[in-house]
DSSP file (Angstrom, degrees, kcal/mol; ACC not computed):
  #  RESIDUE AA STRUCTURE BP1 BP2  ACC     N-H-->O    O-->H-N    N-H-->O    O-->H-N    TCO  KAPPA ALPHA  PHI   PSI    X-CA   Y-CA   Z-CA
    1    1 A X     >        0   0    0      0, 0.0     4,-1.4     0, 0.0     5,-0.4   0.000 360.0 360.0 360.0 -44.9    3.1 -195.6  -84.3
    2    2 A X  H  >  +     0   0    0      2,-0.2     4,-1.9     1,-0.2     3,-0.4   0.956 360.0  51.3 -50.1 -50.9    1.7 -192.2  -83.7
    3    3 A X  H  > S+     0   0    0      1,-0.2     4,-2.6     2,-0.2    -1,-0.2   0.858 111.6  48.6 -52.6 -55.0    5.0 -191.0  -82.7
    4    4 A X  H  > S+     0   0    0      2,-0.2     4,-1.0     3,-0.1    -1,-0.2   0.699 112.8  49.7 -43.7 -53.1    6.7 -192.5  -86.1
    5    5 A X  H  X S+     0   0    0     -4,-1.4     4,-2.7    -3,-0.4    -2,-0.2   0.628 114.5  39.1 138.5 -72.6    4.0 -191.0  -88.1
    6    6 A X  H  X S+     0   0    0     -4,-1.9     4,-2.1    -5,-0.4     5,-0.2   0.975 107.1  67.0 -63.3 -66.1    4.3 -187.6  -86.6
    7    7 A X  H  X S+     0   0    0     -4,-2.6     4,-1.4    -5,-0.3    -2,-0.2   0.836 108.8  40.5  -1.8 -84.7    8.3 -188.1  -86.6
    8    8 A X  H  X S+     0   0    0     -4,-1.0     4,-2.0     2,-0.2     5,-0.3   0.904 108.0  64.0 -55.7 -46.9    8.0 -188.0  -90.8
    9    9 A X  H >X S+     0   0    0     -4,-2.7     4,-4.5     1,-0.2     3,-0.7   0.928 102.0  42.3 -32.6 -67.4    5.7 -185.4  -90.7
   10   10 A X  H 3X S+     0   0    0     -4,-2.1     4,-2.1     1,-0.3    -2,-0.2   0.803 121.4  46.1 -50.4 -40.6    7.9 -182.8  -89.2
   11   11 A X  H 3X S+     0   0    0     -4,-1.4     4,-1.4    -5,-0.2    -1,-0.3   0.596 106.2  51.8 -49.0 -29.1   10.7 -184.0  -91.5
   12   12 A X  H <X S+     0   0    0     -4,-2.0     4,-1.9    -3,-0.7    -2,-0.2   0.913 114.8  47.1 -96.7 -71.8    8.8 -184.2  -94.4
   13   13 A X  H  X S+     0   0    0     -4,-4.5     4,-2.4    -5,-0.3    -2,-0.2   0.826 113.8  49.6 -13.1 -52.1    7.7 -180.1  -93.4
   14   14 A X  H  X>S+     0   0    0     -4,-2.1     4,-2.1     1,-0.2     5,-0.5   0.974 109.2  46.9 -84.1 -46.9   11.4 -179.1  -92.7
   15   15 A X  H  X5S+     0   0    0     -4,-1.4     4,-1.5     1,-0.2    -1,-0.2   0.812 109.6  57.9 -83.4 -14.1   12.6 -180.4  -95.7
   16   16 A X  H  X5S+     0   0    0     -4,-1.9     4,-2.4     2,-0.2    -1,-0.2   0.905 110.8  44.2 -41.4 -62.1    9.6 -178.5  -97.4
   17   17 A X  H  <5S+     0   0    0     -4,-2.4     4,-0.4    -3,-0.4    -2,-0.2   0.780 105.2  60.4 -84.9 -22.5   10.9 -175.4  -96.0
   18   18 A X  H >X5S+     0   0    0     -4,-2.1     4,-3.0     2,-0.2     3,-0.6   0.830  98.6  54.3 -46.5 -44.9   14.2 -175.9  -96.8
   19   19 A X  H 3X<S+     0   0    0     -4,-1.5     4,-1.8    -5,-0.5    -2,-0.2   0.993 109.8  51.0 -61.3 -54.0   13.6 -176.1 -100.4
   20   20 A X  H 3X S+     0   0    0     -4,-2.4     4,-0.6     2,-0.2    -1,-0.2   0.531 107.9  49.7 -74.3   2.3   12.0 -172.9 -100.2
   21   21 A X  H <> S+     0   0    0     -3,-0.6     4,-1.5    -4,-0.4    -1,-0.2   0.667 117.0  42.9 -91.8 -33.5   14.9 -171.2  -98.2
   22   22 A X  H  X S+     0   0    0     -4,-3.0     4,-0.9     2,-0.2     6,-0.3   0.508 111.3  54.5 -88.5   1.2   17.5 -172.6 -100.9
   23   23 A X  H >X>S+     0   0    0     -4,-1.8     3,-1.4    -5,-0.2     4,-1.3   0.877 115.8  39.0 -87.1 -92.3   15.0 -171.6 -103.6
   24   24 A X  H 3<5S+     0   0    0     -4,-0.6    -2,-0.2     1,-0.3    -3,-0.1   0.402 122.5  43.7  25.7 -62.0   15.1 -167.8 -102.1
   25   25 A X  H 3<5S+     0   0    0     -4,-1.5    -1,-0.3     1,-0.1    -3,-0.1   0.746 118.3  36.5 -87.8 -27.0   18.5 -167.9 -101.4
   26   26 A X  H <<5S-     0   0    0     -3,-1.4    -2,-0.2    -4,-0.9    -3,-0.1   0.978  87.8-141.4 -50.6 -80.9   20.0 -169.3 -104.3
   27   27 A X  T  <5 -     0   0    0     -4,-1.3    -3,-0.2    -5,-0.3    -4,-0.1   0.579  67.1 -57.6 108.2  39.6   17.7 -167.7 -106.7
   28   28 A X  S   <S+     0   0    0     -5,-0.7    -5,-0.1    -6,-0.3    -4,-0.1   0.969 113.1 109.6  61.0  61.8   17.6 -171.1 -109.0
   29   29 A X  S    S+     0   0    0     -6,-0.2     2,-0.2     0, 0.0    -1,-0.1   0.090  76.4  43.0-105.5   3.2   21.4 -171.2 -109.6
   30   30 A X  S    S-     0   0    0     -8,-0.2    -3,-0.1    -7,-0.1    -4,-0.0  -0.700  79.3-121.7-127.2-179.8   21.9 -174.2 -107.4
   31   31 A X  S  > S+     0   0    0     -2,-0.2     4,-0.8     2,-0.1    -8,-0.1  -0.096  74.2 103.5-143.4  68.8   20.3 -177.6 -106.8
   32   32 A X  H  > S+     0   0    0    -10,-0.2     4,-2.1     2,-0.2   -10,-0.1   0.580  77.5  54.8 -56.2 -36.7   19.4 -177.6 -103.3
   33   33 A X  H  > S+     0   0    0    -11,-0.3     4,-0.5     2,-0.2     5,-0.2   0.865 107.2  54.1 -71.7 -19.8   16.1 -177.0 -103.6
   34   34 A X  H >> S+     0   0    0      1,-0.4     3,-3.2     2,-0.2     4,-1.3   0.995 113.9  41.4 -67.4 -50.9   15.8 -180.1 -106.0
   35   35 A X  H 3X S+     0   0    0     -4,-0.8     4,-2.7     1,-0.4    -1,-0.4   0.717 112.0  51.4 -93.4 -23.1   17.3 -182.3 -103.8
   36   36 A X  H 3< S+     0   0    0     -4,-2.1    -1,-0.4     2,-0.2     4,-0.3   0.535 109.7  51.1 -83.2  15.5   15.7 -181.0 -100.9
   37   37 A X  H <X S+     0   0    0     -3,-3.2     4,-2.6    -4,-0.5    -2,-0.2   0.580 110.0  57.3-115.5 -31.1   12.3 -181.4 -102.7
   38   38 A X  H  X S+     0   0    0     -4,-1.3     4,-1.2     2,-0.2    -2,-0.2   0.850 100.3  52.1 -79.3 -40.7   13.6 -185.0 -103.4
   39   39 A X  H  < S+     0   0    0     -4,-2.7    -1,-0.2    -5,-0.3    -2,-0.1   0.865 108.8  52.1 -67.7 -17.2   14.0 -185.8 -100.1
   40   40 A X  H  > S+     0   0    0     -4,-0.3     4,-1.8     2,-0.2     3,-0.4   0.747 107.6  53.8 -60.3 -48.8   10.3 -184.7  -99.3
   41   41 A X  H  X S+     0   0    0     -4,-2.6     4,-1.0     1,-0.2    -1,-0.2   0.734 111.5  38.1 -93.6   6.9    9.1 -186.6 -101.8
   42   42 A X  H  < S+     0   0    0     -4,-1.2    -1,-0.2     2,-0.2    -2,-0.2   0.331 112.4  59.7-120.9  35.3   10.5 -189.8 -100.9
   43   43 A X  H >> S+     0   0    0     -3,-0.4     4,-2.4     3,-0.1     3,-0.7   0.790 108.9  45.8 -52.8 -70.8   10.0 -188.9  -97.4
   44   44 A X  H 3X S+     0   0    0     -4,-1.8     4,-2.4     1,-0.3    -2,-0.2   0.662 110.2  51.2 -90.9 -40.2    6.3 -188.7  -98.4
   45   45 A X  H 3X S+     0   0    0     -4,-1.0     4,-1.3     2,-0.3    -1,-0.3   0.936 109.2  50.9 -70.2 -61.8    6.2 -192.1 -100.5
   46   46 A X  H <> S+     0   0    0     -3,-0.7     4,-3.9     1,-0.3    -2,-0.2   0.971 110.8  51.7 -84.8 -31.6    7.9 -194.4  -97.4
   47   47 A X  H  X S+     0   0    0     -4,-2.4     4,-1.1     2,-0.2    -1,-0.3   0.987 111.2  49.8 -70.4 -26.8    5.2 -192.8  -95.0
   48   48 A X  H >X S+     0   0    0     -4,-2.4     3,-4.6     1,-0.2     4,-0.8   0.932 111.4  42.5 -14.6-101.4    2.9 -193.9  -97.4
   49   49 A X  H 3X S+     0   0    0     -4,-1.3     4,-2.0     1,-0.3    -1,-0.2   0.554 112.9  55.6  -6.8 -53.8    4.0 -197.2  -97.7
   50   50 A X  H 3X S+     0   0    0     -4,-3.9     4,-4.0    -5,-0.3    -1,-0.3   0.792 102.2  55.6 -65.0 -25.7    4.4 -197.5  -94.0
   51   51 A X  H <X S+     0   0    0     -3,-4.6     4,-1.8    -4,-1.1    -2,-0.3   0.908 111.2  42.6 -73.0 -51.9    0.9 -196.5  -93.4
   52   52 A X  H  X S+     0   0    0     -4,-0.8     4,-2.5     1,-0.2    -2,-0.1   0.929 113.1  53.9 -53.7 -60.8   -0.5 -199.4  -95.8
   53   53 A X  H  X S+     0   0    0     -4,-2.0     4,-2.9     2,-0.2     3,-0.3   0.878 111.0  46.1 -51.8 -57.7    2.0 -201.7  -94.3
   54   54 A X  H  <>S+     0   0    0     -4,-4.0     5,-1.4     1,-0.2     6,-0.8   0.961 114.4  47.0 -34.3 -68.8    0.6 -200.7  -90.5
   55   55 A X  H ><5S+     0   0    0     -4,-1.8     3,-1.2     3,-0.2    -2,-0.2   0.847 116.4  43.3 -48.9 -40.3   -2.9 -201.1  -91.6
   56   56 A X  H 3<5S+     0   0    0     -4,-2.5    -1,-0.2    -3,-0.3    -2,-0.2   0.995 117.5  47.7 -67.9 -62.6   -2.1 -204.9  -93.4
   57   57 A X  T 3<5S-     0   0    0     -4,-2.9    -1,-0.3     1,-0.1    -2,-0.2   0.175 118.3-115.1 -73.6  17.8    0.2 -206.0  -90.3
   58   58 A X  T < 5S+     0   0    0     -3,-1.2    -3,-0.2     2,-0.1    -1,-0.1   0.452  79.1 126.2  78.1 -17.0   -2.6 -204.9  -87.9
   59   59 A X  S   <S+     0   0    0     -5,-1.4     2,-0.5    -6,-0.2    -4,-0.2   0.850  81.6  24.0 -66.1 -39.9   -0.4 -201.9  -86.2
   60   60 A X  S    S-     0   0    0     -6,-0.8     2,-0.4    -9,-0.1    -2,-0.1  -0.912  84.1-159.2-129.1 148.9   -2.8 -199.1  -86.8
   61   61 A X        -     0   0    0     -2,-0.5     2,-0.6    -3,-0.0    -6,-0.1  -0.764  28.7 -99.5-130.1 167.4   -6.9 -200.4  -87.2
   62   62 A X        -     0   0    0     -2,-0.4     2,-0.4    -7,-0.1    -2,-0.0  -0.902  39.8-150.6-102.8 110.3   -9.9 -198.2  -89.1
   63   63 A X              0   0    0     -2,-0.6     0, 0.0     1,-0.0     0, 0.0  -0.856 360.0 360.0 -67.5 126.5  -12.3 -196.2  -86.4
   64   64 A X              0   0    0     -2,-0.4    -1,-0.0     0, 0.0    -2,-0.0   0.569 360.0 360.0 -96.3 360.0  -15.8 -195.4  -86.9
């Protein structure tokens, strides 16, 4: 799970910095950046989602 987890991170990062390379390079004449800002956030949304789903199904547990 850790691996998965981490996985989206880095993805979720690169597509980060991608928006802000086509924002920079464009100079807001295109929409690359949107769409790479849309893939970020619903990058960011299914690791949500996944996280809950881990915690519900048992996959990942609460430490004290």
């Amino acid at each position: 799970m850790r691996f998965i987890v981490l996985t989206f991170i880095a993805f979720i990062v690169f597509s980060l910095f991608s928006a802000l390379f086509f924002l920079l390079k464009d100079k807001g004449n295109s929409t690359r950046a949107v769409k790479a800002l849309t893939v970020r956030v619903v990058l960011s949304i299914t690791l949500f989602v996944l996280l809950l789903l881990s915690f519900h199904f048992g996959l990942i547990t609460q430490r004290f």
